[in-house]
C-alpha positions in Angstrom: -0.2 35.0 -3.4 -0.3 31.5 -2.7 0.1 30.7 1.5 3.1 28.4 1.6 1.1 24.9 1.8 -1.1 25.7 -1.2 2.2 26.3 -2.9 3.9 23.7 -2.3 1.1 21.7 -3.6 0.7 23.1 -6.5 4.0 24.7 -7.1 7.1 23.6 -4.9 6.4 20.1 -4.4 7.9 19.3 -7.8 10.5 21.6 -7.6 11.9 19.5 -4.3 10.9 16.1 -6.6 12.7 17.8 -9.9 16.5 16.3 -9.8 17.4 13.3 -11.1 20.4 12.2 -8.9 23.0 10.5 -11.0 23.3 6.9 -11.3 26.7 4.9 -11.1 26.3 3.9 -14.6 27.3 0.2 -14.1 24.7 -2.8 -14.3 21.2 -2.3 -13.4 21.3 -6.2 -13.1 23.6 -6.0 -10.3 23.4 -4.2 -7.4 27.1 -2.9 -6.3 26.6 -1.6 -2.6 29.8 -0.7 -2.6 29.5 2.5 -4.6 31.1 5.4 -2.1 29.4 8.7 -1.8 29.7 10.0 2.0 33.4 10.5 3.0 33.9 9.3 6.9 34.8 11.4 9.1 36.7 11.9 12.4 33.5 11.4 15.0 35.5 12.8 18.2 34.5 16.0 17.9 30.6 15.4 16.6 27.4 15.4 18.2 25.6 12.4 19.1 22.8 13.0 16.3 26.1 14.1 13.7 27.5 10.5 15.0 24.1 9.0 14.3 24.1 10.2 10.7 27.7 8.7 10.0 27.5 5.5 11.5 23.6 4.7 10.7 23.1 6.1 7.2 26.2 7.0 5.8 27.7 3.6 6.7 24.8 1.4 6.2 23.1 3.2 3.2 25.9 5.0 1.4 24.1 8.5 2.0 25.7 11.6 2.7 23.4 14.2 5.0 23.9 17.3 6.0 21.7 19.3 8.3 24.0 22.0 10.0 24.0 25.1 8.1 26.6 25.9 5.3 26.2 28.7 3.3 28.3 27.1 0.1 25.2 24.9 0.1 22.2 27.2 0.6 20.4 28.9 -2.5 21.7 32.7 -3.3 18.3 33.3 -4.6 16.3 32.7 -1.4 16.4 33.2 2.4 17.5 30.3 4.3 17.9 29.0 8.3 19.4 26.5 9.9 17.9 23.1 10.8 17.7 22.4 14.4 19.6 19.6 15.8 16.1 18.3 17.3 13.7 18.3 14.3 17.2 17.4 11.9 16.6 13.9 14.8 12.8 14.1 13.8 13.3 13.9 10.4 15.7 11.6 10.2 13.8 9.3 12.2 10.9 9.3 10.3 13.5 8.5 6.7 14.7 5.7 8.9 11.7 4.3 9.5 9.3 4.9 6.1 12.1 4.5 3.7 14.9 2.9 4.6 14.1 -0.1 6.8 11.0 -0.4 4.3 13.4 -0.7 1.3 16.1 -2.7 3.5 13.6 -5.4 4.9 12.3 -6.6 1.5 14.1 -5.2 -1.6 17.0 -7.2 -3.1 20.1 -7.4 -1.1 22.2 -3.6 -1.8 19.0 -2.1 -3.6 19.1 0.8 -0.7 22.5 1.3 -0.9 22.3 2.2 -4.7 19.4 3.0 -5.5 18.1 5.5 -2.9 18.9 9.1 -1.6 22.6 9.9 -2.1 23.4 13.4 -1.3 20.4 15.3 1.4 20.5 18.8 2.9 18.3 19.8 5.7 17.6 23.5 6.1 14.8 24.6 8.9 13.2 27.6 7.2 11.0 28.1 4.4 13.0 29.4 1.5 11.8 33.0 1.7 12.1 34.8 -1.7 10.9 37.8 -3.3 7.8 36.4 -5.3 7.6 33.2 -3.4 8.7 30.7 -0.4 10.0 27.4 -0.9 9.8 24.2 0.4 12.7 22.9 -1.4 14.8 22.3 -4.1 17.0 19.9 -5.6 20.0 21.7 -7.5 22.8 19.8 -9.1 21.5 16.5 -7.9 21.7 17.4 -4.4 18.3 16.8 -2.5 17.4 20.0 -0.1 15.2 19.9 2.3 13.5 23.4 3.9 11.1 23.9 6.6 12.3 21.1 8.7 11.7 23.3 12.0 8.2 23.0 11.3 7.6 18.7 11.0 5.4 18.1 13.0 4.2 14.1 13.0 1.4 13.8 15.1 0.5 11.2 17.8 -1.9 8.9 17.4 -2.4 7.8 20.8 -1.9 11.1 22.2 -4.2 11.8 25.3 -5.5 15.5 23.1 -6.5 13.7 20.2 -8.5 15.7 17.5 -9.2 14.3 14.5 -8.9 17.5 11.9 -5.6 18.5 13.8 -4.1 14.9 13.2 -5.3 14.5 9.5 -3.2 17.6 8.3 0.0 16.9 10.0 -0.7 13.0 9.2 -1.2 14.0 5.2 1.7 17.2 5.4 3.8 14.5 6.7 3.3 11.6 4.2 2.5 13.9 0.9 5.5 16.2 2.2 8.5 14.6 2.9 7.8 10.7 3.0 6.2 10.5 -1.0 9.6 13.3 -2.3 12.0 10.2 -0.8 10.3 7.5 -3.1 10.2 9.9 -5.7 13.6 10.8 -5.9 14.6 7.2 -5.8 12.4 6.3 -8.6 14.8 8.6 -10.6 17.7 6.3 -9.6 16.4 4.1 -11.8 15.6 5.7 -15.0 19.0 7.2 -15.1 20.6 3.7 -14.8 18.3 2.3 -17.4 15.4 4.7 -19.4 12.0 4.8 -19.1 10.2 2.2 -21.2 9.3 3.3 -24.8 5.5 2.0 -24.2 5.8 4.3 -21.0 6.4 7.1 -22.8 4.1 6.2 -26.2 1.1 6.4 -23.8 0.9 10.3 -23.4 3.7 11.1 -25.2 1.6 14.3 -27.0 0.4 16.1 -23.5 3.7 16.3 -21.7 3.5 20.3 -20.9 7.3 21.1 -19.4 7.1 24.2 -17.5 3.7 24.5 -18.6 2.7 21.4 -16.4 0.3 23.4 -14.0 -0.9 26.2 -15.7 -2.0 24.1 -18.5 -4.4 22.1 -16.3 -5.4 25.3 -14.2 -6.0 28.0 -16.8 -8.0 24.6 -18.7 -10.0 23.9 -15.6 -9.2 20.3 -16.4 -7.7 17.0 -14.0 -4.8 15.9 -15.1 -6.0 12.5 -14.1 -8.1 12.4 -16.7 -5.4 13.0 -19.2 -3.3 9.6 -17.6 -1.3 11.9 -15.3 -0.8 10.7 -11.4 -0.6 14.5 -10.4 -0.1 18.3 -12.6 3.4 17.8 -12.0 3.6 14.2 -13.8 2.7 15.9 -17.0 6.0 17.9 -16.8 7.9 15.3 -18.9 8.3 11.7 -19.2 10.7 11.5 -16.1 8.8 13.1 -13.7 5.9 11.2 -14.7 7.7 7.9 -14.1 9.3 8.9 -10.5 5.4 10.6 -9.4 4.2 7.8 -10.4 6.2 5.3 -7.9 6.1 7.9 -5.4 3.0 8.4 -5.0 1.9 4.8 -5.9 4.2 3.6 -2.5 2.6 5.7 0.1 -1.0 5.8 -0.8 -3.3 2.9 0.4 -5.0 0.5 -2.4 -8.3 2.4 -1.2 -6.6 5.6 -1.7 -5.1 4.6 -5.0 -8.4 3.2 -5.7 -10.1 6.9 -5.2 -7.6 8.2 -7.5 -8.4 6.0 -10.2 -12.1 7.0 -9.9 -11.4 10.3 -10.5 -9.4 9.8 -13.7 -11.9 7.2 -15.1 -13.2 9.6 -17.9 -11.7 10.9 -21.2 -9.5 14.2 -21.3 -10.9 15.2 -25.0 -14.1 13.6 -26.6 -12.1 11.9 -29.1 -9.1 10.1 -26.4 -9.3 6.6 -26.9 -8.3 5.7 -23.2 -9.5 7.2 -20.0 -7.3 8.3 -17.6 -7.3 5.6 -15.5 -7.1 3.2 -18.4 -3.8 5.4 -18.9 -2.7 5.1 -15.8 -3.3 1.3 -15.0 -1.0 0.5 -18.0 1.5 3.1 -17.5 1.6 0.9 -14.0 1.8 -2.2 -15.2 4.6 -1.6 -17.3 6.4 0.2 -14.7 6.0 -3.3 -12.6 7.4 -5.0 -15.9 10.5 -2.6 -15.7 11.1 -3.0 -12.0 11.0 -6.9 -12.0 12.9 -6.8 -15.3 16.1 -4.4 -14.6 15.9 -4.4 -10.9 14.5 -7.6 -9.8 12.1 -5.5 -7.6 8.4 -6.2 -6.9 6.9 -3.1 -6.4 3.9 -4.3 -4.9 6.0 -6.3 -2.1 7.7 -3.0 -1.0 4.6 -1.1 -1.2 2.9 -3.6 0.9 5.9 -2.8 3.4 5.4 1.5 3.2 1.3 0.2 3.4 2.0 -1.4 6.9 4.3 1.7 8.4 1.9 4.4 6.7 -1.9 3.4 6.9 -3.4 5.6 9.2 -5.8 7.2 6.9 -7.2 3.4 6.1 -11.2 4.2 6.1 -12.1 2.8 9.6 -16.0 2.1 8.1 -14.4 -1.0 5.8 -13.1 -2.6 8.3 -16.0 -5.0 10.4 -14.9 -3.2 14.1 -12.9 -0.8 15.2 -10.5 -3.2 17.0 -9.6 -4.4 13.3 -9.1 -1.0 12.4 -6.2 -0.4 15.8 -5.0 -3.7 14.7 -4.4 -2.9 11.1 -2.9 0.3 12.0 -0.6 -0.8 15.0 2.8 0.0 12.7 1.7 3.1 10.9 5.0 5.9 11.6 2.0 7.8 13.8 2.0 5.2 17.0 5.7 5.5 17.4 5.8 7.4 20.8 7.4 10.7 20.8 10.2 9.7 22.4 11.2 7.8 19.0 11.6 10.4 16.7 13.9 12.5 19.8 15.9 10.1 20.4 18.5 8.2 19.0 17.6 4.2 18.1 20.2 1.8 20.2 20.5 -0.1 17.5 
């Protein structure tokens, strides 16, 4: 049996990245803020952190969250536990500052309010099940969220510093939680206006459906080679579009560089493209559709998720290691401590 990470990688991640959550339906041209989804509540009675989450992002992003346990909203099928109040903060921290204030310093005025998260449930515990344990799931539109209790963003500048120990809570982090929230809001977008039909023309014969990892697997083949950003793209044309962005926002141009050696070979003898010759256009006309329907340079926001998550930037490419601390100085990992258990004052 699979432990829990090697499952979410290769099974649960895309289970958590699966729903696409529904769209207004009114002009992709223009971006209505307005559009109400959290109900506000009487905030006598709440916790500081349940205040936070109504006047921060309900208010200024339209987002209804919920991280205290209720059972109406928790999975009959698996095992669930309740968030705690002080990794619900963690979390919601680390949204604030990788997602939203990206999005909300350089996307068009209202993009965030409409085009992002609309409905997310934090649970603490794995999802424990019969056959298997999840790390989420996203039913009926609704985002949820398990294992919270265990996030764990390390410290860069933390006086026990190991490298090995950073590098997989750094990675669990991003690949985890940060890369599902661009994801999702990539499907936003292709429920207000569809996928391009050149999108879809490009590997419109391989898309597996629930075959989408054991195809690749049983195969012994890399996805990337078949113009596929990950085994889950390959699931349909949807997912393909939203892995796509979300993977393309959080990885660094070198990273994203490494990728696109990997895929640069044929799937079958007779493809016509390699992968990555796949994928480079599959991107490029995802920047077309972006620009086009949402006035939104991909590139410019990815630039902004770059600067706050770009501490696995290869040190050796940069001419001293005082460039590297400089280029790294607003990656989510120097935030002290203190800013992911406490509330912001602003």
């Amino acid at each position: 049996m699979l432990t829990a990470m090697k499952l979410f990688n290769k099974i649960i991640a895309p289970l958590l990245l699966s729903a696409a959550l529904v769209s207004c339906g009114s002009s992709s041209d223009e971006v209505d803020p307005k559009r109400p989804i959290f109900s506000p509540l009487d905030t006598t009675t709440m916790t500081e952190v349940q205040k936070y989450v109504q006047n921060y992002f309900g208010k200024k992003f339209n987002v209804d969250i919920r991280y205290n346990y209720e059972d109406r909203l928790a999975s009959n099928l698996y095992k669930l536990g309740p968030a705690s109040e002080a990794q619900a903060l963690k979390y919601l921290n680390l949204m604030r500052y990788t997602f939203f204030e990206v999005y909300e310093k350089v996307a068009p005025k209202g993009f965030a309010e409409r085009h992002t998260i609309k409905q997310l449930v934090l649970f603490g515990t794995l999802g424990y099940g019969p056959t298997q344990n999840l790390l989420g799931e996203a039913p009926f539109g609704m985002i949820q969220v398990y294992d919270i209790n265990r996030l764990n963003i390390p410290y860069f500048d933390a006086d026990d510093y190991e490298a090995s120990t950073f590098n997989y809570y750094y990675q669990r982090a991003r690949d985890n939680y940060i890369q599902t929230l661009y994801h999702e809001s990539a499907h936003t977008l292709h429920q207000d206006t569809p996928v391009p039909e050149a999108f879809l023309k490009l590997t419109i014969s391989d898309y597996q459906q629930d075959n989408a990892f054991s195809y690749w697997y049983i195969r012994g083949i890399s996805s990337l080679t078949a113009g596929f950003i990950s085994d889950y793209a390959s699931k349909s044309p949807e997912e393909d579009f939203a892995e796509l962005y979300g993977t393309y926002m959080v990885l660094l141009p070198e990273e994203w560089e490494n990728l696109m050696v990997q895929a640069d070979y044929k799937y079958k003898p007779d493809s016509r493209y390699t992968g990555r010759e796949i994928l480079e256009r599959k991107l490029a006309i995802m920047k077309e559709y972006l620009k086009a329907n949402y006035h939104l340079d991909i590139d410019v926001v990815r630039a902004e998720a770059n600067r706050r998550i770009c501490a696995m930037a290869d040190y050796r490419k940069l001419p001293t290691t005082e460039a590297y601390y400089e280029f790294i100085k607003g990656d989510f990992s120097k935030l002290p401590p203190s800013y992911y258990s406490t509330i912001p004052k602003d």
